[in-house]
Wavefront OBJ file of the C-alpha trace (Angstrom):
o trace
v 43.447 106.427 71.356
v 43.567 105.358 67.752
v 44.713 102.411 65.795
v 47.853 104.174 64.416
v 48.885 105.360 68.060
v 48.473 102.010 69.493
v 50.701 100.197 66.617
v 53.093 102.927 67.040
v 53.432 102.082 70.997
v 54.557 98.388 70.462
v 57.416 98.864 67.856
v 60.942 99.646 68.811
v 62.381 102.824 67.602
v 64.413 102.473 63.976
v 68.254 103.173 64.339
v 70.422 102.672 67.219
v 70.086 100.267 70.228
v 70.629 101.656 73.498
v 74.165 102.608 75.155
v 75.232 100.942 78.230
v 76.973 104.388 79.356
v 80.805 102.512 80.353
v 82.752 104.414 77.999
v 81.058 108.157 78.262
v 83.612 107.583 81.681
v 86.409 108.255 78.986
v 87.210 111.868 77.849
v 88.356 110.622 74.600
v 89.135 107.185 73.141
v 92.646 106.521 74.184
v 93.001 109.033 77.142
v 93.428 108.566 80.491
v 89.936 109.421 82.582
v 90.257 113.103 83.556
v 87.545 113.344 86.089
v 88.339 109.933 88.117
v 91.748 110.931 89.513
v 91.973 107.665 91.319
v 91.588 105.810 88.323
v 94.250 108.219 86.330
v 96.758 107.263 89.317
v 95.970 103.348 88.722
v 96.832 103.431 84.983
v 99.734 105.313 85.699
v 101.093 103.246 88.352
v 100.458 100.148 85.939
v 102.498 101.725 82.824
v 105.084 102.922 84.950
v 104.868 99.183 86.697
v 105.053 98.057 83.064
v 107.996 99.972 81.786
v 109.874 99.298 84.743
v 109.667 95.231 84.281
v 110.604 95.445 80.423
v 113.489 98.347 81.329
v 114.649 100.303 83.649
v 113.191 103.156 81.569
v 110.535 104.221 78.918
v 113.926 105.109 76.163
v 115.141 101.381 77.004
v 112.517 99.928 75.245
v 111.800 98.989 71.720
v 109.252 100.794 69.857
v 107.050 97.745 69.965
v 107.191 97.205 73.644
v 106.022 100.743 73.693
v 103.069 100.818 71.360
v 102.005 97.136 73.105
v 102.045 99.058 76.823
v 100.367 102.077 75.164
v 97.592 99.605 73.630
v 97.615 97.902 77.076
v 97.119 100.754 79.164
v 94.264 101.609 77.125
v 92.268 98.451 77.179
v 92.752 98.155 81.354
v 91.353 101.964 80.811
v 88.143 100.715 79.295
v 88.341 97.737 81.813
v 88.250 100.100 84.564
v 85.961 101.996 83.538
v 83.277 99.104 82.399
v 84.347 98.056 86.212
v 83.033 101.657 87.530
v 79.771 101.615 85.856
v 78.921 98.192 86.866
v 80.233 99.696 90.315
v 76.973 102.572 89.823
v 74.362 101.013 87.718
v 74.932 97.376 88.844
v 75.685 93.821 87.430
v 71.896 93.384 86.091
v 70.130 95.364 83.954
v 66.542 93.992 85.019
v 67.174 89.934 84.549
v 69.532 89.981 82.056
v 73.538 90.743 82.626
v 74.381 94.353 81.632
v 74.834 94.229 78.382
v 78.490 95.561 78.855
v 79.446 92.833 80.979
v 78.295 90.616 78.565
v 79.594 91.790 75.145
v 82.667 93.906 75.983
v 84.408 93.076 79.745
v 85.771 89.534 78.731
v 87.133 90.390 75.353
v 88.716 93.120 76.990
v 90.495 91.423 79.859
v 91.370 88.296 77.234
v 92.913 91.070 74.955
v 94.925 92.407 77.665
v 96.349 89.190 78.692
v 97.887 88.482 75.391
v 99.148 91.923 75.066
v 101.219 91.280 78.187
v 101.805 87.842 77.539
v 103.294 89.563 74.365
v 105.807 91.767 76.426
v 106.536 88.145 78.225
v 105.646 89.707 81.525
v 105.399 86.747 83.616
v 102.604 86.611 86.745
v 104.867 86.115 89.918
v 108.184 87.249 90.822
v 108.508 84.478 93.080
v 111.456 82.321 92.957
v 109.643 79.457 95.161
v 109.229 77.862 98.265
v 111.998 77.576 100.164
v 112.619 74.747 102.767
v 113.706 75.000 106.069
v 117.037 74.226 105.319
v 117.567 76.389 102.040
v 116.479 79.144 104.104
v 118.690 78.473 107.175
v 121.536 78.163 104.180
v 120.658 81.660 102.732
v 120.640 83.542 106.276
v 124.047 81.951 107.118
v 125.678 83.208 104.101
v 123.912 86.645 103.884
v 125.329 86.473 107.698
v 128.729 85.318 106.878
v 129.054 88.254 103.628
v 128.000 90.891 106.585
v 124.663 91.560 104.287
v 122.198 90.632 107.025
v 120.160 93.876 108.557
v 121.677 95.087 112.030
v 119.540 93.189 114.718
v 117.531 95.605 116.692
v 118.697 96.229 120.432
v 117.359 92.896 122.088
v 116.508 90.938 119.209
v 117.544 87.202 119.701
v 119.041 84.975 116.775
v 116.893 82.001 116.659
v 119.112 80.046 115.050
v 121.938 80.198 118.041
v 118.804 80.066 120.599
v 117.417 76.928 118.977
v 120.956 75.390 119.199
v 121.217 75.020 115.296
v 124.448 74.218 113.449
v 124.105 75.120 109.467
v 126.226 72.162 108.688
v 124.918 69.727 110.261
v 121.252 70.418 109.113
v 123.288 69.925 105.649
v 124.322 67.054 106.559
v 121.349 64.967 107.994
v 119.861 62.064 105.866
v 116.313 63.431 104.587
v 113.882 61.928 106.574
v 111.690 61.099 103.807
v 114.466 58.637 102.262
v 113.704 56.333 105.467
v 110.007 56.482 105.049
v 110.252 54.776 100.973
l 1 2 3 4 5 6 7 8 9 10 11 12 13 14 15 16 17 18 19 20 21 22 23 24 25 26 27 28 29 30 31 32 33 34 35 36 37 38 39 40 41 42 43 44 45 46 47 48 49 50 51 52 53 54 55 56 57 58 59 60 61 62 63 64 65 66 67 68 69 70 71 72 73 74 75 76 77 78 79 80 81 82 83 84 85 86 87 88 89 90 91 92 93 94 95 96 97 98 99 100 101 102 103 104 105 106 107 108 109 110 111 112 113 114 115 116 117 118 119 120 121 122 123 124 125 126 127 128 129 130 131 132 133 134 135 136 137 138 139 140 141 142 143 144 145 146 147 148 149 150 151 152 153 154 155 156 157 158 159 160 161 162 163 164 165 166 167 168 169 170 171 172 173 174 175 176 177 178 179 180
């Protein structure tokens, strides 16, 4: 071996560095993955999930809310797919983090956040905890409009079995005033 093949050996190669390989999961920048059918049915649950929070449908909203679920869609497409190739090759790329994880995956999900925090999507549904008594209140009037579900053959109402009277739970002092 010669001097000139040995200096050769220890420099990097000029131009590009090396690919992590995430986004060759993409057909095309901005598509949905073709050959990942589970992953195609994901996005499209999620924009249809989308469109159905901001209005009932797609011609309901504005042309902004459209091009922000568009934009959306297509970041949680590269999110999903960084995910699947971290899900093959694995989270470390000899000792250090996979270079995709580290560069791209955070920026990614950050980016998608304010896009929906854009749309004012909010994270829970939920209206809150409800206490006993709110939710003894709720059954009696859903009971008293007719609204309650038909009891199935059997079924016992705990409320009656239990020996509880709506109004009076009402009415009771809150035990925690006697406790201050």
């Amino acid at each position: 071996m010669s001097d000139k093949q040995a200096k050769k050996k220890g420099k990097k190669k000029p131009g590009r560095p090396p690919r992590s390989g995430a986004y060759s999961l993409m057909v095309k920048a901005g598509e949905l993955p073709q050959r990942r059918t589970y992953l195609r049915a994901y996005l499209q649950a999620a924009r249809d999930g989308l469109i159905e929070d901001l209005g009932p449908s797609e011609k309901d909203l504005t042309t902004a809310e459209a091009v922000l679920i568009d934009r959306a869609i297509s970041k949680l497409s590269i999110v999903r797919c960084i995910e699947e190739y971290v899900k093959e090759e694995g989270v470390f790329k000899g000792k250090e983090l996979s270079p995709v994880l580290a560069k791209s995956y955070i920026t990614y999900c950050e980016s998608i956040r304010r896009d929906l925090e854009a749309l004012g999507i909010k994270a829970s549904k939920q209206k809150g905890i409800l206490d006993l008594g709110q939710y003894i209140e709720e059954k009696a009037k859903d009971k008293a409009k007719g609204r309650g579900a038909p009891a199935p053959a059997g079924a016992v109402d705990l409320e009656e079995a239990a020996g509880i009277d709506v109004r009076k739970v009402k009415e009771a002092p809150d035990p925690g005033e006697s406790l201050g």
